[in-house]
C-alpha positions as CSV (number, residue, x, y, z in Angstrom):
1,X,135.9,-50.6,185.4
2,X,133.4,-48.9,183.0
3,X,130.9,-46.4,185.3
4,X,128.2,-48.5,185.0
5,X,129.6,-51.9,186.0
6,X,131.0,-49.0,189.1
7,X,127.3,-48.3,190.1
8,X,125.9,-51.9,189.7
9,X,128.7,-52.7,192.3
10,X,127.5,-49.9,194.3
11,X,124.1,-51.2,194.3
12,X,124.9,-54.3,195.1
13,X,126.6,-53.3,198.3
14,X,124.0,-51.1,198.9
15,X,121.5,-54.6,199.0
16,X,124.1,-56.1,201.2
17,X,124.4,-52.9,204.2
18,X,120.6,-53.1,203.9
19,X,120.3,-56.8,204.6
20,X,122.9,-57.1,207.2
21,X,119.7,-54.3,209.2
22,X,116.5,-56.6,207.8
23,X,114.7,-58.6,211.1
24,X,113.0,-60.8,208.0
25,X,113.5,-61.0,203.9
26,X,111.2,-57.8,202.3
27,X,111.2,-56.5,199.1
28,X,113.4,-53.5,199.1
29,X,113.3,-50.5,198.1
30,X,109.3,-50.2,198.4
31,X,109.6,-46.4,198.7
32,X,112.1,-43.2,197.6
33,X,115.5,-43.2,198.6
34,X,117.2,-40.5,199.4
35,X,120.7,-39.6,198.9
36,X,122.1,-36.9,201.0
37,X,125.2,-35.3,199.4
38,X,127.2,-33.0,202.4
39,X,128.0,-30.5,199.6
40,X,126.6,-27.8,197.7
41,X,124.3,-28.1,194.9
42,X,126.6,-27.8,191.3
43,X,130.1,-28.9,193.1
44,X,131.9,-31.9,192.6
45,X,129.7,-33.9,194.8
46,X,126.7,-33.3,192.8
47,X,128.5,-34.6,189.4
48,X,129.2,-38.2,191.4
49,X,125.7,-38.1,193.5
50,X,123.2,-37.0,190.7
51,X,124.2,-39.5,187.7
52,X,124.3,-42.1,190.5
53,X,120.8,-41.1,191.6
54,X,119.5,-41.5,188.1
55,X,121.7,-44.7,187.4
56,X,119.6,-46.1,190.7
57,X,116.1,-45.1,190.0
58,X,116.5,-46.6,187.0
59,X,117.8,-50.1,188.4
60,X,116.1,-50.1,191.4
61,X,112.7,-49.0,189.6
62,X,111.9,-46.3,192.8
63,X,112.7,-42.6,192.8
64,X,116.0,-41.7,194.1
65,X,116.0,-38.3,195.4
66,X,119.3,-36.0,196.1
67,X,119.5,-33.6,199.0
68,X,122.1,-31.5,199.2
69,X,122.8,-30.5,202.8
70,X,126.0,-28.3,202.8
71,X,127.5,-26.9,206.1
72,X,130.5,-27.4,208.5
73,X,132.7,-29.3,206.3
74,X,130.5,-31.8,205.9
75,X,128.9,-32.1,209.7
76,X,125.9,-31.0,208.9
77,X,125.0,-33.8,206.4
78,X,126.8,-36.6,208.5
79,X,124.7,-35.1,211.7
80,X,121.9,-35.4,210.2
81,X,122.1,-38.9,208.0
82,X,123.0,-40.0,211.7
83,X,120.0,-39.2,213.2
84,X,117.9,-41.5,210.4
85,X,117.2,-45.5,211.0
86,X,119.4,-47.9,209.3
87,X,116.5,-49.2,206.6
88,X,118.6,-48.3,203.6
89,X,116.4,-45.6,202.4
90,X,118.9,-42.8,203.4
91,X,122.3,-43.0,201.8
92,X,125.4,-40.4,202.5
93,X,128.1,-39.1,200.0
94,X,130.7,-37.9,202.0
95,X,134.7,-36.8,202.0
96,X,136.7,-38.9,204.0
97,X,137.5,-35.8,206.4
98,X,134.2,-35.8,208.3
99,X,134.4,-39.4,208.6
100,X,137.7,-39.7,209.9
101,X,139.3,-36.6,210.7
102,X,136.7,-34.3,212.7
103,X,135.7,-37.2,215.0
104,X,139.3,-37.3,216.1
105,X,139.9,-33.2,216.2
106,X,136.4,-33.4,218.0
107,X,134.9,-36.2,219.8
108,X,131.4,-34.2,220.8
109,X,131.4,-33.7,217.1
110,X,127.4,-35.3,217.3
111,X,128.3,-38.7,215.4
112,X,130.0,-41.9,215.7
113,X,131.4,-42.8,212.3
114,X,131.9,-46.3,213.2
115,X,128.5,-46.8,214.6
116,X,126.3,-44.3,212.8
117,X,127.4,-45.4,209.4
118,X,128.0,-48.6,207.7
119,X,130.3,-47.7,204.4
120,X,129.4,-49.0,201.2
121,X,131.7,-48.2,198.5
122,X,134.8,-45.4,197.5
123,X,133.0,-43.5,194.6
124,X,136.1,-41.6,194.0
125,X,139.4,-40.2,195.5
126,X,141.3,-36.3,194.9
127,X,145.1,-36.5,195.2
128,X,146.2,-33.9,198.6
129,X,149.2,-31.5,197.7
130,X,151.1,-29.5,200.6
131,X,152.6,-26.3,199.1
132,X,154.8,-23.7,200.4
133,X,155.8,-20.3,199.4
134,X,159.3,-20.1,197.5
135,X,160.7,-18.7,201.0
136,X,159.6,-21.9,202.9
137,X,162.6,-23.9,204.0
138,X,161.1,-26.9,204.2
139,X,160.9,-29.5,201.1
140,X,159.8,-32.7,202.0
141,X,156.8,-33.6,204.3
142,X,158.5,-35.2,207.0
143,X,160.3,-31.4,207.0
144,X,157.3,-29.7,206.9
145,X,155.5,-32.1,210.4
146,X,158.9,-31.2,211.6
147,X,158.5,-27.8,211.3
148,X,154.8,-27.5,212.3
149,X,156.1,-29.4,215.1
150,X,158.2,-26.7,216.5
151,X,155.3,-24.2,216.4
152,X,153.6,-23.9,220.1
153,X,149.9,-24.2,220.5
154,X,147.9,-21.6,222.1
């Protein structure tokens, strides 16, 4: 799929979280949207969150703004994007870890995933590599939860 038939399908789920929130039909967007990316300005979230901020405005004929709001892993974004209504005006690019992960390591983290957040659409995925050093006996990764296994807890 060529990246801009990627961001019209973006869009167009964007329209359809928006509509599942709308008490009657309105024209939408009638003001900025803002796009909060949970990473630092110049990483890799700003070089998926910036040309699709320019791609919208341009479609969606309103200013799309990026924020970056950087902290805990991610928390700090996703804490905050929580705390806005569901209109459709605030959108969240986000790892999968804050979504999935740190709820479960920490219930109290200050957001429900599954009821703060409605997904829209997988902009991208990183392969995850386990390495060890060359002294490490374990090879495979059912050797290495096997050896993490054995390990107490404090």
């Amino acid at each position: 799929m060529k990246s801009h038939q990627f961001f019209r399908v973006f869009v167009i789920l964007l329209f359809c979280a928006v509509a599942e929130h709308s008490v009657q039909a309105q024209a939408w967007p009638k003001r900025p949207i803002t796009v909060v990316i949970a990473f630092a300005a110049g990483g890799s979230g700003d070089l998926i969150g910036r040309p699709f901020a320019e791609f919208a405005s341009k479609e969606l004929g309103q200013p799309v703004i990026v924020e970056n709001r950087p902290g805990g892993g991610g928390v700090v974004a996703a804490i905050a994007v929580s705390k806005y209504p569901p209109d459709g005006y605030t959108v969240l690019l986000q790892a999968s870890g804050p979504m999935i992960l740190r709820p479960i390591l920490d219930p109290s983290v200050g957001y429900d995933p599954m009821k703060n957040f409605s997904p829209i659409v997988l902009l991208g995925d990183a392969p995850n590599v386990i390495l060890g050093g060359g002294q490490f006996s374990a090879h495979t990764v059912q050797e290495t939860v096997d050896w993490a296994k054995k390990i107490p807890v404090a």
